[in-house]
MITORDO-93795 format. One record per atom (N, C-alpha, C): x, y, z; atom name. Coordinates in nm, 3 decimals. Layout:
N
+---------+---------+---------+----+
:       x :       y :       z : at :
+---------+---------+---------+----+
:       X :       Y :       Z : CA :
...
+---------+---------+---------+----+
***
This chain:
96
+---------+---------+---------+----+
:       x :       y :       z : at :
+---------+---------+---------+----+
:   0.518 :  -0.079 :  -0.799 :  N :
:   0.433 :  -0.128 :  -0.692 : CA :
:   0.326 :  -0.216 :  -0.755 :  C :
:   0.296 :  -0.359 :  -0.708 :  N :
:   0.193 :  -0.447 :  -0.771 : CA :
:   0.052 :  -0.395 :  -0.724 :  C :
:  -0.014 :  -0.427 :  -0.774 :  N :
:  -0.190 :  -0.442 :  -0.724 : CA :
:  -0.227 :  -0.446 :  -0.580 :  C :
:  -0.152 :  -0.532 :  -0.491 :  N :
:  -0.208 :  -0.581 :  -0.409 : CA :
:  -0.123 :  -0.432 :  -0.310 :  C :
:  -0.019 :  -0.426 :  -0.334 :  N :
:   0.063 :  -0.258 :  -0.267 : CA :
:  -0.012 :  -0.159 :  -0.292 :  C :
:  -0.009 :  -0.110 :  -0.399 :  N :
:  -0.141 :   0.004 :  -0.425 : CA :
:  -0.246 :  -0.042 :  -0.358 :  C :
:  -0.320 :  -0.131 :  -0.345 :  N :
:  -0.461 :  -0.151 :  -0.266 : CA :
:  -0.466 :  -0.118 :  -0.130 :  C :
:  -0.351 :  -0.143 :  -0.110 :  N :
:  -0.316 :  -0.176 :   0.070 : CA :
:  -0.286 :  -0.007 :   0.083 :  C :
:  -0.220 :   0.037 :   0.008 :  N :
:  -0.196 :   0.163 :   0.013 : CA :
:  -0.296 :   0.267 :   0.010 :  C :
:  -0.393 :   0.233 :  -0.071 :  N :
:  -0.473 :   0.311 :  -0.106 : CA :
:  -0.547 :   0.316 :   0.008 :  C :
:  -0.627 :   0.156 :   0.070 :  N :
:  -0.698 :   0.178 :   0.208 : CA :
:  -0.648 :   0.240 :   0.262 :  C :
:  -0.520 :   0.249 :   0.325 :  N :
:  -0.461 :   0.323 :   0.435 : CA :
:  -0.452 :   0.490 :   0.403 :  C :
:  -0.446 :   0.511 :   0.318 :  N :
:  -0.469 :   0.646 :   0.252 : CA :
:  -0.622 :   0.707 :   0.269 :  C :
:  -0.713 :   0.613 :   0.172 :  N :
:  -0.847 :   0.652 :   0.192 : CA :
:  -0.873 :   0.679 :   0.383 :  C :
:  -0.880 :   0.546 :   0.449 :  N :
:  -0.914 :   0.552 :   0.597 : CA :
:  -0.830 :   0.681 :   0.680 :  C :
:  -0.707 :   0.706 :   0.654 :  N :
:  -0.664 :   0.835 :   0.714 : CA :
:  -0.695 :   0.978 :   0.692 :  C :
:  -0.745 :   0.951 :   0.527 :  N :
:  -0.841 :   1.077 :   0.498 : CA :
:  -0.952 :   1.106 :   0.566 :  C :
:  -1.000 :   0.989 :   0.597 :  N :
:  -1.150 :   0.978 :   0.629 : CA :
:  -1.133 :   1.014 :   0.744 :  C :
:  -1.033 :   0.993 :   0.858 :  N :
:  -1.026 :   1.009 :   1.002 : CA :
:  -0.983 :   1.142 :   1.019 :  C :
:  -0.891 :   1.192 :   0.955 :  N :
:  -0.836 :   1.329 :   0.938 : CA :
:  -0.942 :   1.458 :   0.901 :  C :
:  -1.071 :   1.412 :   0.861 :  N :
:  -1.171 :   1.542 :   0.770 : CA :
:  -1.266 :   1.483 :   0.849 :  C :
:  -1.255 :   1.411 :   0.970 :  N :
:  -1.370 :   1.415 :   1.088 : CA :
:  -1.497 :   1.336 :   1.062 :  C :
:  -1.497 :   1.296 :   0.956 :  N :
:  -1.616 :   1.193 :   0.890 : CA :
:  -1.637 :   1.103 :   0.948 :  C :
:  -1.561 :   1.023 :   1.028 :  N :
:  -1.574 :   0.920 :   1.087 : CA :
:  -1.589 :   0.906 :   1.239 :  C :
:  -1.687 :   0.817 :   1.280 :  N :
:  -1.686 :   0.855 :   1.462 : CA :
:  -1.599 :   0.781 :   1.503 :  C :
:  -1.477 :   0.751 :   1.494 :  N :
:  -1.336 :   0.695 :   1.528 : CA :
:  -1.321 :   0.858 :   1.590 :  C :
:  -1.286 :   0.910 :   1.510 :  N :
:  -1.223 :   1.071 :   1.554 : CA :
:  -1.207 :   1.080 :   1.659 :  C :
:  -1.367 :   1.042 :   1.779 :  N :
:  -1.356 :   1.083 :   1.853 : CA :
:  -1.212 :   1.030 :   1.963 :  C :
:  -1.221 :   0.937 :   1.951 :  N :
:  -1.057 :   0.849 :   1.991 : CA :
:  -0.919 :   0.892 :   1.955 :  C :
:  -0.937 :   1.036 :   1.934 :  N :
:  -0.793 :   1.094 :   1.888 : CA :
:  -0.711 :   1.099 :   1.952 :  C :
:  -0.696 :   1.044 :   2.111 :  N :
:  -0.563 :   1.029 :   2.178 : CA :
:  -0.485 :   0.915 :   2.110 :  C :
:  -0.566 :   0.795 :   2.077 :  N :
:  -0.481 :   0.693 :   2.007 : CA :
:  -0.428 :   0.739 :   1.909 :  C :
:  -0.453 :   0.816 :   1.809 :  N :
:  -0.403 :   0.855 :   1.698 : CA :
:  -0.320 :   0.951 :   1.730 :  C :
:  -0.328 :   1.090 :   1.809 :  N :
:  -0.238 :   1.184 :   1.891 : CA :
:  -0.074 :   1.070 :   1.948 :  C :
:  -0.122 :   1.008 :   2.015 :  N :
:   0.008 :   0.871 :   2.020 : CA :
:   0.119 :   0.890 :   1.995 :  C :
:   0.107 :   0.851 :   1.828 :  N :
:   0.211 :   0.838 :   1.795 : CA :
:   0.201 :   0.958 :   1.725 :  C :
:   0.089 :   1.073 :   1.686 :  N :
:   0.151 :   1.158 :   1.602 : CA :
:   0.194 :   1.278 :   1.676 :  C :
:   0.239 :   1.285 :   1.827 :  N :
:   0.312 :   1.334 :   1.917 : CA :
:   0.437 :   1.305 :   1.975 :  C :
:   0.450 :   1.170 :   1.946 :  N :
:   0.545 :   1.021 :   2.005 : CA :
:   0.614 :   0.988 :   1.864 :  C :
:   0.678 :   1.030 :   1.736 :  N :
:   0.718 :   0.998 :   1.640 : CA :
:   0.836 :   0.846 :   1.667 :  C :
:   0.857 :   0.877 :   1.772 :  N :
:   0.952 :   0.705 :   1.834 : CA :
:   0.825 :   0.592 :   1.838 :  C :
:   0.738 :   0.633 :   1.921 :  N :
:   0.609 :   0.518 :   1.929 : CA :
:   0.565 :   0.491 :   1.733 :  C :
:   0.568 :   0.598 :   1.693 :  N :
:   0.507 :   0.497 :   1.537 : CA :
:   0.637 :   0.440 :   1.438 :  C :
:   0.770 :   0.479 :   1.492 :  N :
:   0.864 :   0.417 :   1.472 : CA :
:   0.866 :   0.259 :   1.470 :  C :
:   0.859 :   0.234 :   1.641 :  N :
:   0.835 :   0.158 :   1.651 : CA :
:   0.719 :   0.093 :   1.624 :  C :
:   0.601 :   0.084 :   1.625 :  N :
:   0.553 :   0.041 :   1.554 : CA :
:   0.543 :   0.026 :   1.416 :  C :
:   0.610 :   0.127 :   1.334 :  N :
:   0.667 :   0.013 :   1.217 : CA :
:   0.722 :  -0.087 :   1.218 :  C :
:   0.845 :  -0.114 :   1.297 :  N :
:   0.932 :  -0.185 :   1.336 : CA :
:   0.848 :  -0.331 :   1.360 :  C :
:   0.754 :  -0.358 :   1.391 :  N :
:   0.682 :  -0.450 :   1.466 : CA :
:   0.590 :  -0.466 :   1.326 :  C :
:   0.544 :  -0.425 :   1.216 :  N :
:   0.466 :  -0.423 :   1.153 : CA :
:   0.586 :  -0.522 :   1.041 :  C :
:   0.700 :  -0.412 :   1.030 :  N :
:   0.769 :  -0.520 :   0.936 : CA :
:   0.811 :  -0.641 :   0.977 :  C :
:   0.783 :  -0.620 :   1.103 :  N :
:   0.826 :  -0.828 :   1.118 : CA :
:   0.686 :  -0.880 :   1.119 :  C :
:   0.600 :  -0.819 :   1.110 :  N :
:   0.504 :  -0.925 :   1.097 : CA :
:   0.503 :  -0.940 :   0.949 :  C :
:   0.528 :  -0.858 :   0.837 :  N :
:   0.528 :  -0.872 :   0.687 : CA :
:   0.625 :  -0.963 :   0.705 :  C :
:   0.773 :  -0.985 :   0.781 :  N :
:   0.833 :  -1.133 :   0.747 : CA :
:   0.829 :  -1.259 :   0.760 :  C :
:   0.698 :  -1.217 :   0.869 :  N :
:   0.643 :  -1.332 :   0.878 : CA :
:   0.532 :  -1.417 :   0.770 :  C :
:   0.545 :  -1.324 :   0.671 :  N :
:   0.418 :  -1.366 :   0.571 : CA :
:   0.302 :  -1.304 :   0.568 :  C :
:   0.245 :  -1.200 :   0.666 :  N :
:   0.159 :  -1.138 :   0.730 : CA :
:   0.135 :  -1.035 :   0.666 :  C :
:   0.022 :  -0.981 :   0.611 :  N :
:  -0.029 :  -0.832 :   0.591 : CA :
:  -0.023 :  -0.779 :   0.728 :  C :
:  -0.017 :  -0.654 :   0.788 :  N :
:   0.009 :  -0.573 :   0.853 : CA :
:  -0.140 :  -0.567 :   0.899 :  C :
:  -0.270 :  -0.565 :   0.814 :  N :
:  -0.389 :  -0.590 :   0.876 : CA :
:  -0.470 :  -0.709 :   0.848 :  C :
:  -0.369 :  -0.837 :   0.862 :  N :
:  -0.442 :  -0.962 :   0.861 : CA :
:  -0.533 :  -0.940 :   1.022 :  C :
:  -0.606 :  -1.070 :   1.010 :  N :
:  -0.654 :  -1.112 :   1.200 : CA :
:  -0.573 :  -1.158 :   1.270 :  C :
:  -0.476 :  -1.209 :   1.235 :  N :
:  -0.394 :  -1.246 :   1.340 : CA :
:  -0.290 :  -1.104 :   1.357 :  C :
:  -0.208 :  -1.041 :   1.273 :  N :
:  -0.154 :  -0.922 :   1.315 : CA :
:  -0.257 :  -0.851 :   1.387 :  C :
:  -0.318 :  -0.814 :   1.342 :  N :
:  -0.393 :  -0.726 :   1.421 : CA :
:  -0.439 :  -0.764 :   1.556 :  C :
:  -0.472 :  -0.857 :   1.558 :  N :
:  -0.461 :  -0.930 :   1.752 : CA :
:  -0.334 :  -0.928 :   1.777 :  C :
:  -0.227 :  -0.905 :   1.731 :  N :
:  -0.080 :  -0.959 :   1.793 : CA :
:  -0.048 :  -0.794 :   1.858 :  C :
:  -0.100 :  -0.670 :   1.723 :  N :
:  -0.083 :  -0.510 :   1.785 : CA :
:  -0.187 :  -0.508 :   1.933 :  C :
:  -0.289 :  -0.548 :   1.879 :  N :
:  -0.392 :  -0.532 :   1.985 : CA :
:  -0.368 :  -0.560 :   2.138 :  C :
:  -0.238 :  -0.678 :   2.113 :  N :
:  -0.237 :  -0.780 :   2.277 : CA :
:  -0.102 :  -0.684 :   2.290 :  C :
:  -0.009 :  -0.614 :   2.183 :  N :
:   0.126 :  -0.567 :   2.273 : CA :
:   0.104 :  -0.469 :   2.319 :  C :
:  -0.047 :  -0.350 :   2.233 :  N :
:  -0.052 :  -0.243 :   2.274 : CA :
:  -0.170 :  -0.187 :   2.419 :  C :
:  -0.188 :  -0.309 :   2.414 :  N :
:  -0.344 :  -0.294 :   2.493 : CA :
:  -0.465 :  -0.249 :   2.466 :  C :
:  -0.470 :  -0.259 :   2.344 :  N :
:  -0.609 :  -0.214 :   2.238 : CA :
:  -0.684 :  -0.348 :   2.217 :  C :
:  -0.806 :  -0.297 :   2.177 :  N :
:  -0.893 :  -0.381 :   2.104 : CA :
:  -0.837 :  -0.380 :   1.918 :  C :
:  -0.911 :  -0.436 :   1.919 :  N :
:  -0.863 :  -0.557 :   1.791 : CA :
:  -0.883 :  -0.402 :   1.695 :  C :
:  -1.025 :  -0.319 :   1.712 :  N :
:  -1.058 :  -0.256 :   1.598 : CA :
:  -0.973 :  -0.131 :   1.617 :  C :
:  -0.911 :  -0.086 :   1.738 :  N :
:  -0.835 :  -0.005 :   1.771 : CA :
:  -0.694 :   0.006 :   1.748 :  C :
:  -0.656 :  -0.144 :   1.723 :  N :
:  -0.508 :  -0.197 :   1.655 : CA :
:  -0.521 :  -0.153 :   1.523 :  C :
:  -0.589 :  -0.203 :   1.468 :  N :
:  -0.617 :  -0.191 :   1.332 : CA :
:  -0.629 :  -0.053 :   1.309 :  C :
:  -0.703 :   0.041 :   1.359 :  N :
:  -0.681 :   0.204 :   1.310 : CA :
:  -0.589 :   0.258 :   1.328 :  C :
:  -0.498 :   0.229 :   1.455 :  N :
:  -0.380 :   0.257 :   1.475 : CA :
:  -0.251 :   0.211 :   1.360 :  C :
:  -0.284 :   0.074 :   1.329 :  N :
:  -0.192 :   0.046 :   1.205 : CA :
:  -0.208 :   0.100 :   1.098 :  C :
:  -0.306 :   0.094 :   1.077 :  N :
:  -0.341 :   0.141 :   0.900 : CA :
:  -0.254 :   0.284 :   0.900 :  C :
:  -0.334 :   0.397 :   1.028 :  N :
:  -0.299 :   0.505 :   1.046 : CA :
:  -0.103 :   0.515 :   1.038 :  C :
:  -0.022 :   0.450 :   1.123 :  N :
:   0.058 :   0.416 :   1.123 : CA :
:   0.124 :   0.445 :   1.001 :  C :
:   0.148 :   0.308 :   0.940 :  N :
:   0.168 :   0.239 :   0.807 : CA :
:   0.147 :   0.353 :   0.699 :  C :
:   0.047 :   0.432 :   0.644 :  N :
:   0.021 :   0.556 :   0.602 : CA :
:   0.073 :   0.663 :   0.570 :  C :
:   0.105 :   0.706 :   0.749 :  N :
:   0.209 :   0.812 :   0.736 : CA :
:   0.339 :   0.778 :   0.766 :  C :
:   0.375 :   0.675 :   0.873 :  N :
:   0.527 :   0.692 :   0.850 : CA :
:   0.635 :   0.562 :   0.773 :  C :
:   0.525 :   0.452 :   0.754 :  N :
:   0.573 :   0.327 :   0.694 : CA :
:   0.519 :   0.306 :   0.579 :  C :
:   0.461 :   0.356 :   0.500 :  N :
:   0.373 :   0.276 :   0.367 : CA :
:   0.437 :   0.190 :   0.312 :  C :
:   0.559 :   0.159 :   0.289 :  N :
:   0.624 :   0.020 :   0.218 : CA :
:   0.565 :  -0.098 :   0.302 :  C :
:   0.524 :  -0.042 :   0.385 :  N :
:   0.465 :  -0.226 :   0.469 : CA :
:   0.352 :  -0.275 :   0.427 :  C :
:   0.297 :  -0.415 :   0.396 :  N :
:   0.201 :  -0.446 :   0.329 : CA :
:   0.119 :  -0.500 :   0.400 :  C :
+---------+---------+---------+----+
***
């Protein structure tokens, strides 16, 4: 795994720790996160959607991916983004 995989990895690691041990006032928004970790098809798919945006050239939490989750899922931008990272984390980490 290069530098830039481990990094990406690591955020998504660190930030799910952080949301998981309640530290963060995201928490309180745990239906979004409940989602998919009730819905194991919903973060499926949303991998699915994450790796085409990596074929597109795209980090998974560029600004433009992250507006593209935001507009399919009906989230705000910062709500896409926790949802991905979260995502990506546990059931996709090969996505960058």
């Amino acid at each position: 795994m290069n530098k830039a995989g481990i990094g990406a990895h690591l955020k998504a690691l660190i930030l799910g720790s952080t949301l998981l041990s309640g530290l963060s006032p995201v928490w309180a928004n745990s239906s979004l996160l409940e989602s998919v970790k009730q819905n194991p098809q919903k973060a499926k798919a949303l991998c699915s959607q994450l790796r085409a945006i990596n074929a597109q050239g795209l980090s998974y939490n560029s600004p433009e991916a992250v507006a593209q989750i935001a507009q399919q899922q009906g989230l705000s931008n910062t709500d896409a983004e926790i949802l991905s990272t979260y995502v990506v984390g546990l059931y996709c980490p090969e996505i960058r």
